[in-house]
C-alpha positions as CSV (number, residue, x, y, z in Angstrom):
1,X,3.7,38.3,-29.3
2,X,3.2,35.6,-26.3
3,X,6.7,35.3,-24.5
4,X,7.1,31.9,-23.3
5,X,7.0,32.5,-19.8
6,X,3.4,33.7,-20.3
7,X,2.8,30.6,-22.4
8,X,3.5,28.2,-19.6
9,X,1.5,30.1,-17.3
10,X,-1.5,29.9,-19.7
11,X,-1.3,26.3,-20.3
12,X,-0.9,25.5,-16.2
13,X,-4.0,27.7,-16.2
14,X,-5.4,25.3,-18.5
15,X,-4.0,22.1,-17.3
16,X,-4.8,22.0,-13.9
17,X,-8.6,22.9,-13.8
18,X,-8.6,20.0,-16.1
19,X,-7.0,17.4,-13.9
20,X,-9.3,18.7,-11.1
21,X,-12.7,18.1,-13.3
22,X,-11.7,15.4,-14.9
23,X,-10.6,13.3,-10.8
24,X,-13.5,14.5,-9.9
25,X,-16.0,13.8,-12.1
26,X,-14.6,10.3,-12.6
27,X,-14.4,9.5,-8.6
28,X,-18.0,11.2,-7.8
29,X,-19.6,8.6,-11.0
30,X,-17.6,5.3,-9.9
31,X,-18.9,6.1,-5.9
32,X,-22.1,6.8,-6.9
33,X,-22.1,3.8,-9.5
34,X,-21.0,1.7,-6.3
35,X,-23.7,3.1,-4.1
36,X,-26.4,2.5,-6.5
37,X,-24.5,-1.2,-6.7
38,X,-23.6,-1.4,-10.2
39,X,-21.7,-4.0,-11.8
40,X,-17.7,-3.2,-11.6
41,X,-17.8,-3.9,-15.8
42,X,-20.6,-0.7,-15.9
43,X,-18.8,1.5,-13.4
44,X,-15.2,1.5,-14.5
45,X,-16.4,2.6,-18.2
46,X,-19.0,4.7,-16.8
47,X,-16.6,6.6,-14.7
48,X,-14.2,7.6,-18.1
49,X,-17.6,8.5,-19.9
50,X,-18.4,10.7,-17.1
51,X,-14.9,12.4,-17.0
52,X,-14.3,12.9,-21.0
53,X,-14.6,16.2,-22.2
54,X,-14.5,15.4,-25.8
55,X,-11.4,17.4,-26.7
56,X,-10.6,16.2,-29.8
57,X,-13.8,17.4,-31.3
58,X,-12.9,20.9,-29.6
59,X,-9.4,21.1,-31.6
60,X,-11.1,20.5,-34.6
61,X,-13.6,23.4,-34.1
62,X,-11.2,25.1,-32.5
63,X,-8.8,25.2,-34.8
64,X,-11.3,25.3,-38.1
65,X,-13.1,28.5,-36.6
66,X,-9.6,30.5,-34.7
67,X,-7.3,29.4,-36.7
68,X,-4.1,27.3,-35.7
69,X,-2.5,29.8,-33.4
70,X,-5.6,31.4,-31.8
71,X,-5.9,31.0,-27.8
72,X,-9.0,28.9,-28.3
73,X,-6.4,26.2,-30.3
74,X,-4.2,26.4,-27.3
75,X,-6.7,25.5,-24.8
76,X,-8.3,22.8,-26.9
77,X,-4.3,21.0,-27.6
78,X,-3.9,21.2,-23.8
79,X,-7.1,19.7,-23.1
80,X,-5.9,16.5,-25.4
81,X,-2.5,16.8,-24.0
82,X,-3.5,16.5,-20.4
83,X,-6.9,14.5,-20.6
84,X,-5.2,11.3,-22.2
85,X,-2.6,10.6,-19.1
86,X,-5.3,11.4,-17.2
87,X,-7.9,9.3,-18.1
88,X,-5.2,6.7,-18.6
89,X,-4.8,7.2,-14.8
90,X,-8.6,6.9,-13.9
91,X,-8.6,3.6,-16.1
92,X,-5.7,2.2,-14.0
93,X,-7.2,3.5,-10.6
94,X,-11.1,1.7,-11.7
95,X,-9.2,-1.4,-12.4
96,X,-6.6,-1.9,-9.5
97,X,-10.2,-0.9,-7.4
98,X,-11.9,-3.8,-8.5
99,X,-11.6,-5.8,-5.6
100,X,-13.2,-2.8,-2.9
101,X,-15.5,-2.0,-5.6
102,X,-16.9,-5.7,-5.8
103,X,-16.2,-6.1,-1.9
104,X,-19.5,-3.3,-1.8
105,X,-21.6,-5.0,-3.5
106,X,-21.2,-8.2,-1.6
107,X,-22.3,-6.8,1.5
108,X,-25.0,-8.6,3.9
109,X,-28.3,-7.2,2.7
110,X,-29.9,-5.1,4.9
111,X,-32.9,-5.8,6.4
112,X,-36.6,-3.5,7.4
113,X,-37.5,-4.1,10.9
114,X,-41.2,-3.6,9.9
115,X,-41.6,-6.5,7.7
116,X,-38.1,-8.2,7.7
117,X,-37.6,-8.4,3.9
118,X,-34.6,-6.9,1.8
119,X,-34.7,-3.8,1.8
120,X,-33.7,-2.3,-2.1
121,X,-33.3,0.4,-4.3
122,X,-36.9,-0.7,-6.4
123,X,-40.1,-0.3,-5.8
124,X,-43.0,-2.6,-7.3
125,X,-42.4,-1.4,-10.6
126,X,-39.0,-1.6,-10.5
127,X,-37.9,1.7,-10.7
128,X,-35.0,2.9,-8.5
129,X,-35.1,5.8,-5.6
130,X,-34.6,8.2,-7.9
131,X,-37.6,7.3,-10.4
132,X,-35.4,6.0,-13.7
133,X,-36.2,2.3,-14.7
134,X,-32.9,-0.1,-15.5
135,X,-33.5,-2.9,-17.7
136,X,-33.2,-6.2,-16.1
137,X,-29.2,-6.1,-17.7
138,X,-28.6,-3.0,-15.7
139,X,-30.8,-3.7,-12.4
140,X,-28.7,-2.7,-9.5
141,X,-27.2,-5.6,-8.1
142,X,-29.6,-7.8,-5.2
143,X,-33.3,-6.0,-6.8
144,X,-36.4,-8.0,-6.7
145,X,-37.4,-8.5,-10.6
């Protein structure tokens, strides 16, 4: 039998590596979504795709393979319990953001001292620093097409 003082303990055990991930991963996407200057509109919804840990699935396989009062189930119901405030949280912190977010992307462009033209994240096949293509939709904002 779990005593209830043990079942708190277990779900703060549970809750608060959550919280920690879930900040986390949200913050390090919308920064880097900003530094690779990304529209505000891709960013905010990137940053809750990058932070989601699909719990809802998890209770469902959770519960289907452990049964309903197996420690897997508890883990998986305090996922869903403390994802959705969360995430609710990250949502409010992208939007109320907006405005430093955009204020980033509006910067002066830089210039090279070799050949004084913008310098950007493309090269002449338009692929970013890191080798992936975007689609003219998802260029990085102030990129030579």
């Amino acid at each position: 039998m779990i005593y209830p003082m043990m079942l708190k303990f277990a779900m703060l055990l549970i809750a608060v590596p959550i919280v920690i991930q879930v900040y986390f991963n949200s913050g390090l996407t919308y920064l880097l979504m900003r530094r690779f200057r990304m529209e505000h509109k891709v960013a905010s919804p990137g940053a809750l795709i990058g932070a989601s840990n699909f719990f809802e699935l998890a209770v469902a396989v959770a519960i289907t393979l452990f049964g309903a009062d197996s420690p897997a189930a508890l883990a998986a119901v305090v996922g869903v319990l403390v994802e959705a405030p969360v995430m609710l949280s990250v949502c409010k912190l992208c939007h109320s953001t907006r405005g430093w977010y955009e204020s980033g992307l509006a910067s002066p462009a830089k210039t090279n001292n070799n050949n004084n033209s913008e310098v950007n994240y493309a090269d002449r096949n338009g692929l970013d620093i890191i080798g992936f293509g975007f689609p003219g939709h998802l260029r990085p904002a102030g990129q030579i097409h």
